[in-house]
Backbone bond lengths (Angstrom), bond angles and torsions (degrees), N, CA, C in turn:
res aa  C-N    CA-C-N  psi(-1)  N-CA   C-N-CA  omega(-1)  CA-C   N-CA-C  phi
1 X - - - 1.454 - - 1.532 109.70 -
2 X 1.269 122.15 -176.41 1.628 119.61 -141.76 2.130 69.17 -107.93
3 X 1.434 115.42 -43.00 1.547 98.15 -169.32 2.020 98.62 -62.50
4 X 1.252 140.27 -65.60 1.522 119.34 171.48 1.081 124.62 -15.79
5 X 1.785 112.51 -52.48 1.457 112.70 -170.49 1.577 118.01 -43.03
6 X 1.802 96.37 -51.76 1.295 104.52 -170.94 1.232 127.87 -89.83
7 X 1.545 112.94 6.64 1.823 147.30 -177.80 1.874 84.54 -84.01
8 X 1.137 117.93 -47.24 1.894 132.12 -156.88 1.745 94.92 -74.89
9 X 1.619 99.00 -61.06 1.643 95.82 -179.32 1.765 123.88 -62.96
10 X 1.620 104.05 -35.29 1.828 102.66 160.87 1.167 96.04 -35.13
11 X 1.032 111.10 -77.26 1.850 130.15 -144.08 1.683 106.64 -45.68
12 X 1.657 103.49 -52.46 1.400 98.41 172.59 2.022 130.20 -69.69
13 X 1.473 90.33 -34.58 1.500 82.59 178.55 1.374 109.63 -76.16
14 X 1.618 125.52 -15.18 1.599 107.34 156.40 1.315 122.02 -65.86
15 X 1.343 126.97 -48.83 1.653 119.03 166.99 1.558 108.59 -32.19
16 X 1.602 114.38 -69.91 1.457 133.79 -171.78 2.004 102.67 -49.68
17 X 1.196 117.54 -18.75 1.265 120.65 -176.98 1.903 109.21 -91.12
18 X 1.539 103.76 -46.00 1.501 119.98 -174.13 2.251 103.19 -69.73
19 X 1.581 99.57 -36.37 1.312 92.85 -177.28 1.556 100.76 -102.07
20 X 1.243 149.89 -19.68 1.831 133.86 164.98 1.821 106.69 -52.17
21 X 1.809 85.74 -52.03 1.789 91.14 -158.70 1.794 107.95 -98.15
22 X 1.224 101.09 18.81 1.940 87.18 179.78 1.462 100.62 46.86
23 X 1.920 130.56 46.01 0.951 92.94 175.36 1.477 97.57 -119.69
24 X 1.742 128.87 -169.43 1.402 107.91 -163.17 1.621 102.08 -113.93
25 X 1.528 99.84 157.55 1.424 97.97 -171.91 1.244 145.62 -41.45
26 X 1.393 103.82 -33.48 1.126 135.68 -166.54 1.982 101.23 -73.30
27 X 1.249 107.01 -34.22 1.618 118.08 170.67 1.765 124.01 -22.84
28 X 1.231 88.12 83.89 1.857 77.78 -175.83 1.464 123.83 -35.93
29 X 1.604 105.91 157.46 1.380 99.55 -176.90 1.786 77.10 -138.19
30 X 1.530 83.38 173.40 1.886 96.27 -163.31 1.713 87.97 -111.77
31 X 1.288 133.13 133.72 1.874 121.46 141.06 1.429 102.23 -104.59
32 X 1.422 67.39 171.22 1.578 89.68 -178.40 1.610 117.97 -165.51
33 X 1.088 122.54 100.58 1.574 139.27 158.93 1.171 116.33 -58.30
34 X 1.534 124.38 123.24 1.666 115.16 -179.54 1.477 87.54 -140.70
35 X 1.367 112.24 145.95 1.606 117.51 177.98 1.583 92.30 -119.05
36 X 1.208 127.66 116.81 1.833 127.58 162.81 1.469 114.29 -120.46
37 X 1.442 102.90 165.02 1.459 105.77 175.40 1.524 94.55 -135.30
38 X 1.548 94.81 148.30 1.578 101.03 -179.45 1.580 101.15 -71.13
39 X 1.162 107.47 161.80 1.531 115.04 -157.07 1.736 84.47 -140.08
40 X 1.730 112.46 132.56 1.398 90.27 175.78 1.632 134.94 59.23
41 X 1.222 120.39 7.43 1.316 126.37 -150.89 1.205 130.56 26.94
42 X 1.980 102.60 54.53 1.838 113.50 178.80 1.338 98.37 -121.22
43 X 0.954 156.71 159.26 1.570 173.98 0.01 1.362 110.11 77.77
44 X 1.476 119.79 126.37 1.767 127.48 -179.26 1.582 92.43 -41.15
45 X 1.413 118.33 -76.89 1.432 120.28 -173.11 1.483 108.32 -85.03
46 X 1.360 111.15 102.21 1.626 92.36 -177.67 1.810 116.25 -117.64
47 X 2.109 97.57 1.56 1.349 109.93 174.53 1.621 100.02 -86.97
48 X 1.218 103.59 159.23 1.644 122.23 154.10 1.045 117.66 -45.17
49 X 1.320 136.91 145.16 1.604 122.79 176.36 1.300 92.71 -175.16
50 X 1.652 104.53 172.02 1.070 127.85 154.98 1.633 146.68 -122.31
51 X 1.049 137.86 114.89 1.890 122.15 -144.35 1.372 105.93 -67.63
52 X 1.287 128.97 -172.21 1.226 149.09 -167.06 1.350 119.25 -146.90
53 X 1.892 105.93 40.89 1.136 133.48 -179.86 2.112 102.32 -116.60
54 X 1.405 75.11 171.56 1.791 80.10 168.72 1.504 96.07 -97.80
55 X 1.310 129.38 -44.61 1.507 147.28 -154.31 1.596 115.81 -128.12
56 X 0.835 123.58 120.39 1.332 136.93 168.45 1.719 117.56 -140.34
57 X 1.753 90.11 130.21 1.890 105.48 -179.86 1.407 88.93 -130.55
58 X 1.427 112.01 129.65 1.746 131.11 165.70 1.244 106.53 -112.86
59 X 1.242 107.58 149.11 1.554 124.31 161.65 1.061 123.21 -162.17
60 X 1.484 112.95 128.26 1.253 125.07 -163.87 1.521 96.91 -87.65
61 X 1.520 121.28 121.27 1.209 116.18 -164.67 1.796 104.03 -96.26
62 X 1.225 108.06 -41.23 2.073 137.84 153.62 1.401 113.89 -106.91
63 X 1.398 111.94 135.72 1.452 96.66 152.15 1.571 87.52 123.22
64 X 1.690 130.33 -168.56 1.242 150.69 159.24 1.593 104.11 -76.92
65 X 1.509 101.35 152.94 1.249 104.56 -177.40 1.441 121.86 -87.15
66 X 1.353 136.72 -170.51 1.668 131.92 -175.44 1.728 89.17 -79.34
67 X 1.495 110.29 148.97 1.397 121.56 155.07 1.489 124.84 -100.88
68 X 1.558 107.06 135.75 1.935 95.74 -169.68 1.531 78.36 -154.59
69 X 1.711 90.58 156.31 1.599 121.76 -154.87 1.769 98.61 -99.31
70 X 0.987 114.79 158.67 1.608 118.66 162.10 1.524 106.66 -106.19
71 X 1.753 104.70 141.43 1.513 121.66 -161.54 1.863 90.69 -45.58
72 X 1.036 124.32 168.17 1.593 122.01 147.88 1.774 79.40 -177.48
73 X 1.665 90.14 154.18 1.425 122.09 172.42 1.609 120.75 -36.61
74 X 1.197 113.78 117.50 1.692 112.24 165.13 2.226 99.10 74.57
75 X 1.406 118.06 18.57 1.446 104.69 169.44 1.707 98.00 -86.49
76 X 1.193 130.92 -40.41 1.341 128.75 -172.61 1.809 121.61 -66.03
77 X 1.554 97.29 4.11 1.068 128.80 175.17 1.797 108.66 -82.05
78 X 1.043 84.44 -56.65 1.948 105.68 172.73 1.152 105.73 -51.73
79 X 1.764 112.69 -70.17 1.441 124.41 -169.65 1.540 98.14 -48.97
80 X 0.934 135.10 -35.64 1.284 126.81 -159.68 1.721 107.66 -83.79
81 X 1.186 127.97 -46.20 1.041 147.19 128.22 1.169 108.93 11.65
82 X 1.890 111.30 -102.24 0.577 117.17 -178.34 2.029 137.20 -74.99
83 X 1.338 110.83 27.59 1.203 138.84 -164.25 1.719 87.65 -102.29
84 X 1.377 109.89 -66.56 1.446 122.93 -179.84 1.659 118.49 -47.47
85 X 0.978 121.09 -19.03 1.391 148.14 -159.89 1.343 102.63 -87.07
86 X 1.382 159.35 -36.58 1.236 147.18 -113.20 1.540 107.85 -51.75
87 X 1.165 131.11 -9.67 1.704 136.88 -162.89 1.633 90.65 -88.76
88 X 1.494 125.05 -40.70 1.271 131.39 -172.12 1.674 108.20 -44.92
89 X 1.501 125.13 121.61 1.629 127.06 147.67 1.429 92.56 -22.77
90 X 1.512 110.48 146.80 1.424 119.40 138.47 1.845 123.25 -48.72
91 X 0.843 128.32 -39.48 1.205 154.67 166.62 1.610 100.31 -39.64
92 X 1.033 114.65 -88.21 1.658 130.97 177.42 2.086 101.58 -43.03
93 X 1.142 96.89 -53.42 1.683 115.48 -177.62 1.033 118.03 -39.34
94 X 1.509 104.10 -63.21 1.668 142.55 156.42 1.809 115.64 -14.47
95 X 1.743 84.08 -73.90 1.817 110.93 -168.11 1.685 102.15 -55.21
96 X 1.244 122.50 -38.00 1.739 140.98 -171.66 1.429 79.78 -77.71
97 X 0.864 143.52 -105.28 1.581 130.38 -153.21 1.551 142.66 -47.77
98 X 1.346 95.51 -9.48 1.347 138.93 169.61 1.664 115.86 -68.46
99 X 1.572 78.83 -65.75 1.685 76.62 -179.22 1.919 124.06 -50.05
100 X 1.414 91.62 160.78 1.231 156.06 20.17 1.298 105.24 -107.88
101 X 1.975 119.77 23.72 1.636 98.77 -171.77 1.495 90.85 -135.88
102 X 1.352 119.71 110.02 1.832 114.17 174.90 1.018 93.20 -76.89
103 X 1.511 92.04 159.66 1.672 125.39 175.10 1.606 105.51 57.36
104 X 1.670 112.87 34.01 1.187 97.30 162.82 1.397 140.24 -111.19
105 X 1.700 96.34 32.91 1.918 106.22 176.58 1.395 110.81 -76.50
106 X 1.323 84.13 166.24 1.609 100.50 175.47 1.451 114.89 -111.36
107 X 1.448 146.62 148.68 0.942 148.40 -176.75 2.237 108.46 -126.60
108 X 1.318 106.06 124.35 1.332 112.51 159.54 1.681 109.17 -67.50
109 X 1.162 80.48 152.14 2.198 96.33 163.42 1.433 100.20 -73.76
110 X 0.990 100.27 169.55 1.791 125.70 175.57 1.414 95.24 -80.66
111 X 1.238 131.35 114.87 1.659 136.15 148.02 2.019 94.55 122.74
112 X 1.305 116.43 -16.96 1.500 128.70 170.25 1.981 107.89 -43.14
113 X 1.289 108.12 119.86 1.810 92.13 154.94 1.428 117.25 -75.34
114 X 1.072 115.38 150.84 1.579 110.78 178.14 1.373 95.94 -130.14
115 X 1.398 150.18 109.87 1.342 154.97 178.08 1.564 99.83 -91.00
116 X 1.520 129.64 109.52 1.361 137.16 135.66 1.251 145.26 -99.49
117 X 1.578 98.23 107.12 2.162 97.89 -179.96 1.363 97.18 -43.57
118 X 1.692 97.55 139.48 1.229 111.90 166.94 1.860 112.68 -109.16
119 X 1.279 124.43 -152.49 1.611 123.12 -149.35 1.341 89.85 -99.36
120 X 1.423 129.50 20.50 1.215 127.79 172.79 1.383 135.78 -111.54
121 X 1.849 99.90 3.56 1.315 116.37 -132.11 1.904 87.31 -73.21
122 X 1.583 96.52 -47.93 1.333 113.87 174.98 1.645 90.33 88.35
123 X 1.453 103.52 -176.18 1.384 118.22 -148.32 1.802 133.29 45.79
124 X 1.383 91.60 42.05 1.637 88.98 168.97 1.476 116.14 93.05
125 X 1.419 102.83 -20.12 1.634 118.00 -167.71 1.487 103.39 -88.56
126 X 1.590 96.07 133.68 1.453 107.36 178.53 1.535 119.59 -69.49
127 X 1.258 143.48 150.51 1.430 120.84 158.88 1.415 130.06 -92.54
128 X 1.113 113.76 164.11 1.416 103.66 -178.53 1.401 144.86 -67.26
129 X 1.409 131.62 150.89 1.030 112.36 -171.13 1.473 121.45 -111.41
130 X 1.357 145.24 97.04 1.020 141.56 -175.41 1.547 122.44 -131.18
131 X 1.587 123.71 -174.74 1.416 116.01 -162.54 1.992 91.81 -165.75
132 X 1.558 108.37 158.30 1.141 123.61 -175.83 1.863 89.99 -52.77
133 X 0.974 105.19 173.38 1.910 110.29 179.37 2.115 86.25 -118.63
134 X 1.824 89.03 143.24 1.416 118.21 -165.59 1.253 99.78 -71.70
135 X 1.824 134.98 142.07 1.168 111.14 152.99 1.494 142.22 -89.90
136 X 1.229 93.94 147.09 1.640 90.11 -164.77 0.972 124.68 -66.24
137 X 1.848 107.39 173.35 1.432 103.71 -156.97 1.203 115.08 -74.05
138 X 1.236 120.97 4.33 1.828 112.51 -164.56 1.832 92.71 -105.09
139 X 1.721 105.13 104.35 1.412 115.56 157.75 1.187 145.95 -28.10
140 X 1.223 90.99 -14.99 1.723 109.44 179.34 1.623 120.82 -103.60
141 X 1.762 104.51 -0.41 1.485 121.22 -178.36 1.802 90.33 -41.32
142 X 1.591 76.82 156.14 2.267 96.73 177.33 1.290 94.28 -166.71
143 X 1.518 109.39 131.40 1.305 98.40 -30.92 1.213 120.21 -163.31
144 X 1.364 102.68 -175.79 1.368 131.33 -134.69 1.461 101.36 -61.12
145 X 0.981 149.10 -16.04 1.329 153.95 178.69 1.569 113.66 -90.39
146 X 1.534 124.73 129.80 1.543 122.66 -163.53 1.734 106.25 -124.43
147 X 1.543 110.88 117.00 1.724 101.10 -169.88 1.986 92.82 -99.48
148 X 1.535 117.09 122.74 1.116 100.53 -168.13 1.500 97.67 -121.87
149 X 1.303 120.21 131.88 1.455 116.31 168.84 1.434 126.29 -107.02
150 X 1.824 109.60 128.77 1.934 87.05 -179.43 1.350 89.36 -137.32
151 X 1.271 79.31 159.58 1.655 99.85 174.22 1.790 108.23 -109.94
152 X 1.629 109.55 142.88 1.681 101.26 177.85 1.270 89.15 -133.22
153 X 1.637 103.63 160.57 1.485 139.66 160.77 1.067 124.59 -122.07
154 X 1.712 118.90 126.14 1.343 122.53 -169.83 1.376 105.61 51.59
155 X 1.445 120.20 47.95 1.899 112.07 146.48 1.578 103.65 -92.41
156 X 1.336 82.54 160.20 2.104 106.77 -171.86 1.206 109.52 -86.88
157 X 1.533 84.13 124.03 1.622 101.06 -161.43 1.536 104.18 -64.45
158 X 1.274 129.30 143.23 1.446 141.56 162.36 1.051 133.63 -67.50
C-alpha cells in the first residue's frame, strides 16, 4: 500500500541519515504531507533555493516531480542574486540562477525519492539547489493538484 511505501522510505532515509551523518537513530526527523494546486500556473516553491536542513527526501507522490540544478561555476552567484531580489518574477529569479546554461534543470518522476543536502549539511558541502517544477504549457495538464511528501533532518526547531 502507498502508506508502507512511505513507512519503507522513512525507514531508509533514517538509515541513509545515521550512516552519511554519524548521526544517531533516535535523531528526529520532521514529515510532512502537503497537497497544492498550481494557482495561476505558479508552484508553492517556484524560486530556486536552498533548505535550511542538513537532510532532505521529496516525493512527489501526484503531480510533477521537484526540479534541482547541477553544481556549475558562478550559479551560486545567481542564487545569491537572486535571493536579494524578493521583488524579482520567479521567472527573472529563475534565468539568474540558471545562468550561464538555460534549460539546464533536472526534473525527478512522480513517485522518485530525490534526497538533497541542505545548508546544514556542513563540511564544506554546498546544498542543493532546487524549486517546485513549472506547469506545463499544455492547459489541459492532470493533474493539476501535487501530493508532496518530505522528510527533514536537522531542521530548526520552531
Amino acid at each position: 500500500s502507498s502508506l508502507d511505501a512511505m513507512c519503507e522510505l522513512v525507514g531508509l532515509f533514517a538509515h541513509l541519515v545515521v550512516e552519511a551523518r554519524g548521526a544517531s537513530p533516535e535523531e528526529a526527523l520532521g514529515l510532512r504531507l502537503q497537497v497544492s494546486e498550481w494557482c495561476d500556473g505558479a508552484p508553492r516553491c517556484s524560486r530556486f533555493h536552498e533548505d535550511h536542513v542538513v537532510l532532505r527526501m521529496v516525493t512527489a507522490l501526484s503531480g510533477e516531480g521537484t526540479s534541482w540544478l547541477p553544481e556549475r561555476p558562478g550559479r551560486r552567484v545567481g542564487l545569491a542574486l537572486a535571493s536579494s531580489a524578493p521583488w524579482l518574477g520567479p521567472r527573472v529569479a529563475n534565468a539568474l540562477v540558471c545562468l550561464p546554461l538555460e534549460g539546464d534543470a533536472r526534473r525527478v518522476a512522480q513517485g522518485d525519492a530525490l534526497f538533497l543536502k541542505g545548508r546544514r549539511w556542513g563540511g564544506g558541502t554546498r546544498a542543493a539547489i532546487h524549486r517546485s517544477p513549472e506547469l506545463p504549457a499544455e492547459a489541459e495538464i492532470s493533474p493539476r493538484v501535487r501530493a508532496l511528501f518530505t522528510v527533514d533532518c536537522g531542521a530548526p526547531v520552531a
